[in-house]
Each structure stands twice: as structure tokens, then as C-alpha cells.
C-alpha positions as CSV (number, residue, x, y, z in Angstrom):
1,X,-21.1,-6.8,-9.1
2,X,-21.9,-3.1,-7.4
3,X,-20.5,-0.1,-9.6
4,X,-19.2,2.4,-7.9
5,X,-19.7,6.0,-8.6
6,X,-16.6,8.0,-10.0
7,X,-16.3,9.8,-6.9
8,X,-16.3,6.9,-4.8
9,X,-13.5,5.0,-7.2
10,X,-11.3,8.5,-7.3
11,X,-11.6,8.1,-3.4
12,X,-10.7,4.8,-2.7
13,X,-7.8,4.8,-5.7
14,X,-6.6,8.8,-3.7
15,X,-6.4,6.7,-0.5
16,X,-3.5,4.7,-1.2
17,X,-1.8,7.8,-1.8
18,X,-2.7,10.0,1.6
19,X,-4.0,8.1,4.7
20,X,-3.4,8.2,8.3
21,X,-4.3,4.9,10.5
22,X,-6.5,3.8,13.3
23,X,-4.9,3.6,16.9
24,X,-4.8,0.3,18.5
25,X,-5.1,1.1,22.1
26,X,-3.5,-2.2,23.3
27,X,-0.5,-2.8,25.7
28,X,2.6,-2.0,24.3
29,X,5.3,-5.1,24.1
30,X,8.7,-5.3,25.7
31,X,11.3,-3.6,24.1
32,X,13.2,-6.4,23.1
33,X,10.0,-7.8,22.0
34,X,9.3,-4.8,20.0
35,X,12.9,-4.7,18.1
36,X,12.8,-8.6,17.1
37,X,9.3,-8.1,15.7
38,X,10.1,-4.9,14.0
39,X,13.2,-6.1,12.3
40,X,11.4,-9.6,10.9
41,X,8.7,-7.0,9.8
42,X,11.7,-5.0,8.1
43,X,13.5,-8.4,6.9
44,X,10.0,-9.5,5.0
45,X,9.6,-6.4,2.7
46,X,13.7,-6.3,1.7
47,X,13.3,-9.7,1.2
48,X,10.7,-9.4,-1.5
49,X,12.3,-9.0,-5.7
50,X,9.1,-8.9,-7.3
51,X,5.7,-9.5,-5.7
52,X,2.0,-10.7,-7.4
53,X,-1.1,-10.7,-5.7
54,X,-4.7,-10.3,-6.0
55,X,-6.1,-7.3,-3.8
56,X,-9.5,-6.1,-2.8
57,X,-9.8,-2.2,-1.6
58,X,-12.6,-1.5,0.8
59,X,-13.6,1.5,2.2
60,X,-15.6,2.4,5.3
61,X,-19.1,2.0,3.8
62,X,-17.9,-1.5,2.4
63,X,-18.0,-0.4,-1.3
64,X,-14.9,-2.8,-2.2
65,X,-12.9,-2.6,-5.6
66,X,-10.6,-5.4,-6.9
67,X,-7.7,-5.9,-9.2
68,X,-4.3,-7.4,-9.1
69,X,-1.1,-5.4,-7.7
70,X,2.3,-6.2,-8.8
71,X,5.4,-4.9,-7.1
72,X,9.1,-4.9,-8.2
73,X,12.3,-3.7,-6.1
74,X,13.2,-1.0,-5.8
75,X,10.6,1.2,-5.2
76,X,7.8,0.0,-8.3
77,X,3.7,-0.8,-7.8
78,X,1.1,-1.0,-9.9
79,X,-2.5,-1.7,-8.7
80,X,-4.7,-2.7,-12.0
81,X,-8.2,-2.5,-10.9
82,X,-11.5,-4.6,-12.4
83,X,-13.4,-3.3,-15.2
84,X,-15.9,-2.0,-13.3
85,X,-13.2,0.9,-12.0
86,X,-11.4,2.1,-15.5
87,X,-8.6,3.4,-13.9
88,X,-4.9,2.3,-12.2
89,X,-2.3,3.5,-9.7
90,X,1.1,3.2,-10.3
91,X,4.4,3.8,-9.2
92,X,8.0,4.5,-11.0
93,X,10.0,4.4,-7.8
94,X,9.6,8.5,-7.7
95,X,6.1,9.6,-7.9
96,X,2.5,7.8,-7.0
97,X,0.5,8.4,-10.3
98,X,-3.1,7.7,-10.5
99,X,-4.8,7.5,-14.0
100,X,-9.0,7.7,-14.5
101,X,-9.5,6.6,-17.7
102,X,-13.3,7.6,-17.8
103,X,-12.7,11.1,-17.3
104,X,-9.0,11.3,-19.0
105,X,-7.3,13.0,-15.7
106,X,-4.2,12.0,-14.2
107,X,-3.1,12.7,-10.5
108,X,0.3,12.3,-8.9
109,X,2.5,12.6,-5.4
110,X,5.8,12.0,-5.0
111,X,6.6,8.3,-3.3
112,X,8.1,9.7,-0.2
113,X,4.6,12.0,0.7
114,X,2.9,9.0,0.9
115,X,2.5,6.0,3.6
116,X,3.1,3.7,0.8
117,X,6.3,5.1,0.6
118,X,7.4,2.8,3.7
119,X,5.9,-0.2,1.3
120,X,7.9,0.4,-1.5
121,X,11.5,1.7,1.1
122,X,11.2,0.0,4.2
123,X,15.3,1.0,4.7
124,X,13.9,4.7,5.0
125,X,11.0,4.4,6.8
126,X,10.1,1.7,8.3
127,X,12.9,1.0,10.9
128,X,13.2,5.1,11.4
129,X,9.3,5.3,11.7
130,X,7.5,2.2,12.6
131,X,5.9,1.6,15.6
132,X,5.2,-2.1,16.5
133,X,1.2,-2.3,17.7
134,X,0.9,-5.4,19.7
135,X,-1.4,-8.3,18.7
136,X,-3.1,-11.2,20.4
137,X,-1.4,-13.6,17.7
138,X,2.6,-14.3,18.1
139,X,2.4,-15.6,14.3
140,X,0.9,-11.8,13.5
141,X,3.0,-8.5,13.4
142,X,1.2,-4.8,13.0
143,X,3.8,-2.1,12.0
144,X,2.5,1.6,11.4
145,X,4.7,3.7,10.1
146,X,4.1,8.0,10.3
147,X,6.5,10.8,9.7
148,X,5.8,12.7,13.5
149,X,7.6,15.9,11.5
150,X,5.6,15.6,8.8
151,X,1.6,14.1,10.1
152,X,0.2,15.2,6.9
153,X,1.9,12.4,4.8
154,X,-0.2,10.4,6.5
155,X,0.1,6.9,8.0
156,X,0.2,3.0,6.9
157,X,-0.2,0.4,9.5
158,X,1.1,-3.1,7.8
159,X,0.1,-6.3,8.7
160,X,2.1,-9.4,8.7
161,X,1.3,-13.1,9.1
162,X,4.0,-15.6,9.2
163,X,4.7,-18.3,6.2
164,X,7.5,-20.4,6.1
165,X,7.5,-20.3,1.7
166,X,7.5,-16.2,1.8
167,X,10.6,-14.4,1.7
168,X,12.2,-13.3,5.4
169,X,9.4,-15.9,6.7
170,X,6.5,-13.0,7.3
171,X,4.1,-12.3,4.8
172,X,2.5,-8.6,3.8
173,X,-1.4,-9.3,4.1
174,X,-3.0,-6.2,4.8
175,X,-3.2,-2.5,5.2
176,X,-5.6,0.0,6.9
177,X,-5.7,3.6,6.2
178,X,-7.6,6.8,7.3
179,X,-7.4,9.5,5.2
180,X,-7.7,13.4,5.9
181,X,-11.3,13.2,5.7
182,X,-11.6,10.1,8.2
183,X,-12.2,7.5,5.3
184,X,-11.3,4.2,6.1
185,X,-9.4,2.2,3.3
186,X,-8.8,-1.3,4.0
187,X,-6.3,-3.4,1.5
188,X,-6.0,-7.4,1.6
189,X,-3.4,-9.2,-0.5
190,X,-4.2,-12.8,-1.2
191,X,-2.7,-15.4,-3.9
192,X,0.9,-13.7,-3.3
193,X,3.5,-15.3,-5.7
194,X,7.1,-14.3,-4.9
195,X,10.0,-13.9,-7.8
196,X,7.6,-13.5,-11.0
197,X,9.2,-12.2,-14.2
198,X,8.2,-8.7,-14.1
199,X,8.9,-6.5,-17.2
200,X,9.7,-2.6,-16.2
201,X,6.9,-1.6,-18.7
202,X,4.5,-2.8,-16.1
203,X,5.1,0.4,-14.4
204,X,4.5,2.7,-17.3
205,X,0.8,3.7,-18.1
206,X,-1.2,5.2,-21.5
207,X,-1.8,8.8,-20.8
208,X,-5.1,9.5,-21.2
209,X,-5.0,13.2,-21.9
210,X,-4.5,15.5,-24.9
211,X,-1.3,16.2,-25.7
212,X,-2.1,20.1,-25.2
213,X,-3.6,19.2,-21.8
214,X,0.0,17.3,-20.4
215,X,2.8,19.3,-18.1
């Protein structure tokens, strides 16, 4: 397994949190087209309770991190990375929070500054927002989703593939981001299980700094 400098870890981890998307330059769908597709898109993440899957993070040299996320409605993530990375990203419904463990710092947004906000409230942002990019695939939808008044809270284009056994019949895959400095950050989901017990400590993390050293 490659170990990844701290840099590059903080990097990749900071991406989920501000990003900004690739254009497709493909031929836009019909309208009607474009609504149906949007709302399944829309239906799939409502339709998701509590959500387990195993990621991998890769960014545009190909450096790739893994873990396992875990999502709970309303508004909860957490993305546990391998050993390799000593850190996580988690979110309380309000604020993104990422914890290095290595170097006891802790870094946070709130939700709605970042493109995973349309993730974890796709009634705000998604159907207000989203922009259906066409694909090749009628079983695939691509959704980005970007704030026009706001550019710098950056951009997440989703990708769905449809299965019959996930809820709302589409299934979240993937993500691509760009961030403010042009890195790519690519995230796959695979092994999804749907209605796990999730415990609401699983969104809570150790704080790694002095006490003297917390706001």
C-alpha cells in the first residue's frame, strides 16, 4: 500500500469539503427528459434512511485513499479512512469537520458551503440547483449541482446507476470534484447496504487537541 504524504491526505480529505466539477460538453436532453431524470435523481437520495458503503478517494495524480462512509438522514456523514490516512471527515447535519489525527488539528465548514451539502439535502439543492448532464447510458443519470450566486461553494456532479434493490430504484455511485486549485477528486461507493442500524455517536469524533488549544 502507497502512503501518502500529509499534505496530500489533508488535500484529498479538504476536497470533499470545497470542489467545483468538470464540464461535460455533451448535448443537452429534452426538457421533459431532463425533469423525469432529475426528479428519479432527487427520489434516490430522499429515499435513502441510513447508507453503508465502502469508498475509495482518488485524486488527479491517482494517489487513492480508502475507508468506509456511513450516512444517516437528515443531514449526517462520516468517511473513516484506512490506517494509512489517521484522520476522518464527518458531518453533524450543520458543519463538515475534518480531524488529522497525526498533527492534532481540526478543520471545519458549515454543510451548506459545501457541494456535499446537496448529498446530505437534496430538497435544498438539488432540485433548485442541479443540472442534468446527459449520458450515453439510459440506466446512468449525472446531476451537478452549483450555487450560480455563490461559485465559490463549489460544485458536486453525482452519478447514478439504476438498481432495482436500492431505494427510489437509482443508486449513488460516484462523485467528481475540482477544487479551487484545479485538483481532481474522484469518489466511488461500492458494497452499499441500505437501512443499517446506525447509532448517532457515529457522527461524533475524539478531539484531538488540547483543551487550551479548542474554540
Amino acid at each position: 500500500m502507497t502512503i501518502l504524504s500529509r499534505p496530500t491526505l489533508t488535500a484529498l480529505a479538504g476536497a470533499l469539503a470545497l470542489a467545483v466539477p468538470a464540464a461535460l460538453a455533451l448535448p443537452a436532453a429534452p426538457a421533459a427528459a431532463q425533469a423525469s431524470q432529475l426528479d428519479q435523481a432527487v427520489t434516490a437520495l430522499r429515499a435513502i434512511t441510513t447508507m453503508r458503503a465502502d469508498f475509495s478517494q482518488t485524486d488527479r495524480n491517482g494517489q487513492v485513499l480508502r475507508g468506509v462512509l456511513t450516512l444517516k438522514a437528515p443531514g449526517r456523514i462520516r468517511f473513516e479512512y484506512e490506517r494509512s490516512a489517521n484522520m476522518l471527515v464527518v458531518s453533524n447535519g450543520r458543519s463538515l469537520t475534518l480531524i488529522d489525527y497525526d498533527v492534532a488539528q481540526v478543520q471545519r465548514w458549515p454543510i451548506g458551503n459545501s457541494p456535499l451539502g446537496a448529498l446530505l439535502d437534496p430538497h435544498r439543492d438539488v432540485k433548485r440547483y442541479g443540472k442534468l448532464l446527459p449520458t450515453s447510458n439510459p440506466d446512468v443519470i449525472s446531476v451537478q449541482v452549483k450555487d450560480p450566486n455563490k461559485p465559490e461553494y463549489g460544485t458536486i456532479t453525482m452519478i447514478f446507476v439504476r438498481n432495482g434493490s436500492a431505494p427510489g430504484g437509482f443508486e449513488l455511485a460516484s462523485w467528481v470534484a475540482l477544487d479551487a486549485q484545479n485538483k481532481r477528486t474522484t469518489v466511488r461507493l461500492s458494497n452499499q447496504q441500505y437501512g443499517v442500524a446506525v447509532a448517532d455517536s457515529a457522527f461524533t469524533y475524539r478531539d484531538p487537541r488540547p483543551t487550551t488549544r479548542r474554540p
